[in-house]
C-alpha positions in Angstrom: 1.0 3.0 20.4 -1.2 2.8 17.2 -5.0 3.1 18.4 -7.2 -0.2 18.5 -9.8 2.1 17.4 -8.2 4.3 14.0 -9.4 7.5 13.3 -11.4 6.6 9.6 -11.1 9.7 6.9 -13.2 10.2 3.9 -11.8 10.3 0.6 -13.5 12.8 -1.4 -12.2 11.3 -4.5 -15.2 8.9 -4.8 -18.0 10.9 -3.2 -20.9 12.2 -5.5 -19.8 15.7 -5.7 -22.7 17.0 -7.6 -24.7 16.2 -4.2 -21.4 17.1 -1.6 -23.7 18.7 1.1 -25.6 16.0 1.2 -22.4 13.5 1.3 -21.3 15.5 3.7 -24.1 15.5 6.2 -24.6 11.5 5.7 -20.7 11.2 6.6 -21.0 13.1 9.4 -24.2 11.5 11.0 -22.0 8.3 10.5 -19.2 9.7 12.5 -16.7 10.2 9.8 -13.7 11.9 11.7 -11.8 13.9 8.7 -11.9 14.2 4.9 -9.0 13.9 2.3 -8.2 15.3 -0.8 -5.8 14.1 -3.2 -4.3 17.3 -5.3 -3.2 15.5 -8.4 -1.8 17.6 -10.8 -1.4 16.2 -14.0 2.1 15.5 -14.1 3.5 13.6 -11.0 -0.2 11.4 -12.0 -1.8 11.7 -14.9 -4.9 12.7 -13.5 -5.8 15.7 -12.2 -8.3 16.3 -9.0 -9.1 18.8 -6.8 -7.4 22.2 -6.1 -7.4 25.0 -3.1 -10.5 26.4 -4.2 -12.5 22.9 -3.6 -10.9 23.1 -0.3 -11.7 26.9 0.5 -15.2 25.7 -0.2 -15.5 22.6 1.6 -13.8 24.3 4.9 -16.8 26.1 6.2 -18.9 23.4 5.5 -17.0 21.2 8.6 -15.1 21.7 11.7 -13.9 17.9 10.7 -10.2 17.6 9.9 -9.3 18.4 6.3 -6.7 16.3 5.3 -4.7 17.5 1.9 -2.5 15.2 0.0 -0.3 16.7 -2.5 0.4 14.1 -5.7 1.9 16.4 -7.6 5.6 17.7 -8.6 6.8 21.3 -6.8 4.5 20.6 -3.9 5.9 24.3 -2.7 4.1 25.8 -5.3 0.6 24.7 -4.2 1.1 24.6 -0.1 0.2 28.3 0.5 -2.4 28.4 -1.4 -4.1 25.4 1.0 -2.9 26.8 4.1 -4.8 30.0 3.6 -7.8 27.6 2.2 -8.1 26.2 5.6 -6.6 23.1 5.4 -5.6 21.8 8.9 -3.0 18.7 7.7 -0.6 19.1 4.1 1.4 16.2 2.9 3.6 16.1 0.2 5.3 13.4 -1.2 9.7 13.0 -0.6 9.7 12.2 -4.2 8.1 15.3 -5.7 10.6 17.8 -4.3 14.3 18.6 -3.8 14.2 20.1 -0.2 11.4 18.3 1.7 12.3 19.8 5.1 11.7 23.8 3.2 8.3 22.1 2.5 7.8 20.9 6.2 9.0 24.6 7.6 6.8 26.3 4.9 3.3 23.9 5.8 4.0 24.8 9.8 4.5 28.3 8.9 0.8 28.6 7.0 -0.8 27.4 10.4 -1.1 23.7 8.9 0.3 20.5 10.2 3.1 18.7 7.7 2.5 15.2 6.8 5.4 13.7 4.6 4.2 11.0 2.2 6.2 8.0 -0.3 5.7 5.7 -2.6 5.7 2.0 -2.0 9.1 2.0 -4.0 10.9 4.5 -2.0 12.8 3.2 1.0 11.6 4.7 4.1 15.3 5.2 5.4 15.1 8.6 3.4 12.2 9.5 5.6 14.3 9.1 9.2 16.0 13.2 9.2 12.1 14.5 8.7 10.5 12.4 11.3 10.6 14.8 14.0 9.5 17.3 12.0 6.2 16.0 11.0 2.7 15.0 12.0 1.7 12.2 9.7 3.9 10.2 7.7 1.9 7.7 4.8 3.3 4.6 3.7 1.3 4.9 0.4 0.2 1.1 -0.3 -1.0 1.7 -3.7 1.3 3.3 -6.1 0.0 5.8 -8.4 2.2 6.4 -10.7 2.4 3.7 -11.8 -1.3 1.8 -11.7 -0.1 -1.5 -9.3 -2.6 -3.0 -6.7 -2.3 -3.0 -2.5 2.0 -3.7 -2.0 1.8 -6.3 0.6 5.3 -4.9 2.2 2.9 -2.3 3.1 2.7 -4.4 6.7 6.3 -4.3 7.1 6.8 -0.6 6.5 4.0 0.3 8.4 5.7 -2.0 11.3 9.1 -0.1 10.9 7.2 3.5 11.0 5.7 2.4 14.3 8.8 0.9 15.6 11.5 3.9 14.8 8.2 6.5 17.1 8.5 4.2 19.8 11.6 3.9 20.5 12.7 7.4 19.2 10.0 9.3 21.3 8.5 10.8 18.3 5.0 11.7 17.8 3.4 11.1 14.2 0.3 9.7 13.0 0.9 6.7 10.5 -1.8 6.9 8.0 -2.7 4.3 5.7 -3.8 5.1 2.8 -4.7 3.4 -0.9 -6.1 -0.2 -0.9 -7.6 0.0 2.3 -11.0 -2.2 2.7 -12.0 -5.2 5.0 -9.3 -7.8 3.5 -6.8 -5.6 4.4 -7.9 -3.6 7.2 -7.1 -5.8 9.9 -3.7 -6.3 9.1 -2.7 -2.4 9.1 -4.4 -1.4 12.1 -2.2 -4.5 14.0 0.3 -2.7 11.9 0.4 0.4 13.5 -1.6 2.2 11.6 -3.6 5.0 13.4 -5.3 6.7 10.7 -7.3 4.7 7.7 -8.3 6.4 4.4 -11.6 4.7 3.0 -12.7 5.8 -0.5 -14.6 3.1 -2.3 -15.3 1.3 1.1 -17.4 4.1 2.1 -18.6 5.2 -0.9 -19.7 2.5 -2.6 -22.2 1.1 0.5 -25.8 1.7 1.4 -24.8 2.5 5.0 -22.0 4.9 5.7 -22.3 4.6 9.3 -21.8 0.8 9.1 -19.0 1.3 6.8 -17.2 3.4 8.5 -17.9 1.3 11.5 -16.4 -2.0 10.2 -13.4 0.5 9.2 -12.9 1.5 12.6 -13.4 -1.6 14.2 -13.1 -4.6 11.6 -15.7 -6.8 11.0 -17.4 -8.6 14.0 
């Protein structure tokens, strides 16, 4: 089910955002599909990044898919706020709050789409009672909270995900999302993966359109 082709989103974490317009227009002449923000808060991370405002700004600047990922505790407290800023996908991570399916009812009822989101460390059996629920689910392979590299189990879980929405009839997007680059692009699209999130593989080339490019369809 997962698309041989993935949609490839932006992370706005590593773009020059002195120059955004400008990042901006280059992505989208290289046929970027989305962008995504990770809200950190300070507390579920240590660092802190983005809020609504950045996102009520960067909204009429694209009809692109904004793409908001909430790493932070009380995600309930922050998803109204990016609803009304325009974002078109909220995820929030199962660890960072005690009634995940309120979140879920509360992102669909701000005209967003709910993604649900968990740490390499969380088993994804906690996931199964939200899966109908939700849009986008994100095996995070990168943990951080706690500064560890790619988690090669990311495969597997990614496998499971895809497994449990075909047999279930569901309908969610898998995203994958930290550690993604060339070594290990391959491996998640076969995965299942249908969405990739490139920061520093975008960011950090010459060419966005052939970087975005070899994200989509590996390299030849």
């Amino acid at each position: 089910m997962a698309a041989e082709a993935p949609q490839i989103l932006a992370s706005l974490r590593s773009a020059k955002l002195e120059i955004l317009d400008d990042e901006l227009a280059a992505l989208e002449a290289a046929g970027i599909d989305g962008y995504h923000l990770d809200v950190m808060d300070g507390r579920f991370v240590a660092e802190e990044c983005f809020d609504a405002d950045f996102a009520a700004k960067l909204r009429p600047k694209t009809r692109r898919v904004i793409d908001v990922h909430l790493i932070a505790e009380r995600p309930e407290s922050l998803i109204d706020a990016f609803a009304r800023a325009g974002a078109d996908r909220i995820s929030f991570h199962w660890e960072a709050t005690a009634d995940a399916a309120a979140c879920v009812g509360q992102i669909r009822a701000g005209g967003a789409r709910p993604g649900i989101v968990c740490l390499p460390s969380t088993e994804l059996e906690v996931l199964r009672d939200l899966l109908q629920s939700v849009a986008l689910v994100n095996p995070l392979g990168v943990d951080p909270t706690r500064g560890l590299g790619f988690q090669e189990n990311t495969y597997q879980r990614i496998e499971t995900l895809r497994t449990w929405r075909d047999r279930d009839g569901l309908d969610f997007l898998i995203q994958a999302d930290g550690g993604v680059w060339e070594k290990t692009r391959d491996g998640l699209v076969a995965a299942g993966a249908d969405e990739l999130v490139g920061g520093y593989p975008i960011f950090s080339a010459v060419d966005y359109g052939e970087a975005i490019v070899q994200l989509r369809h590996g390299r030849k």
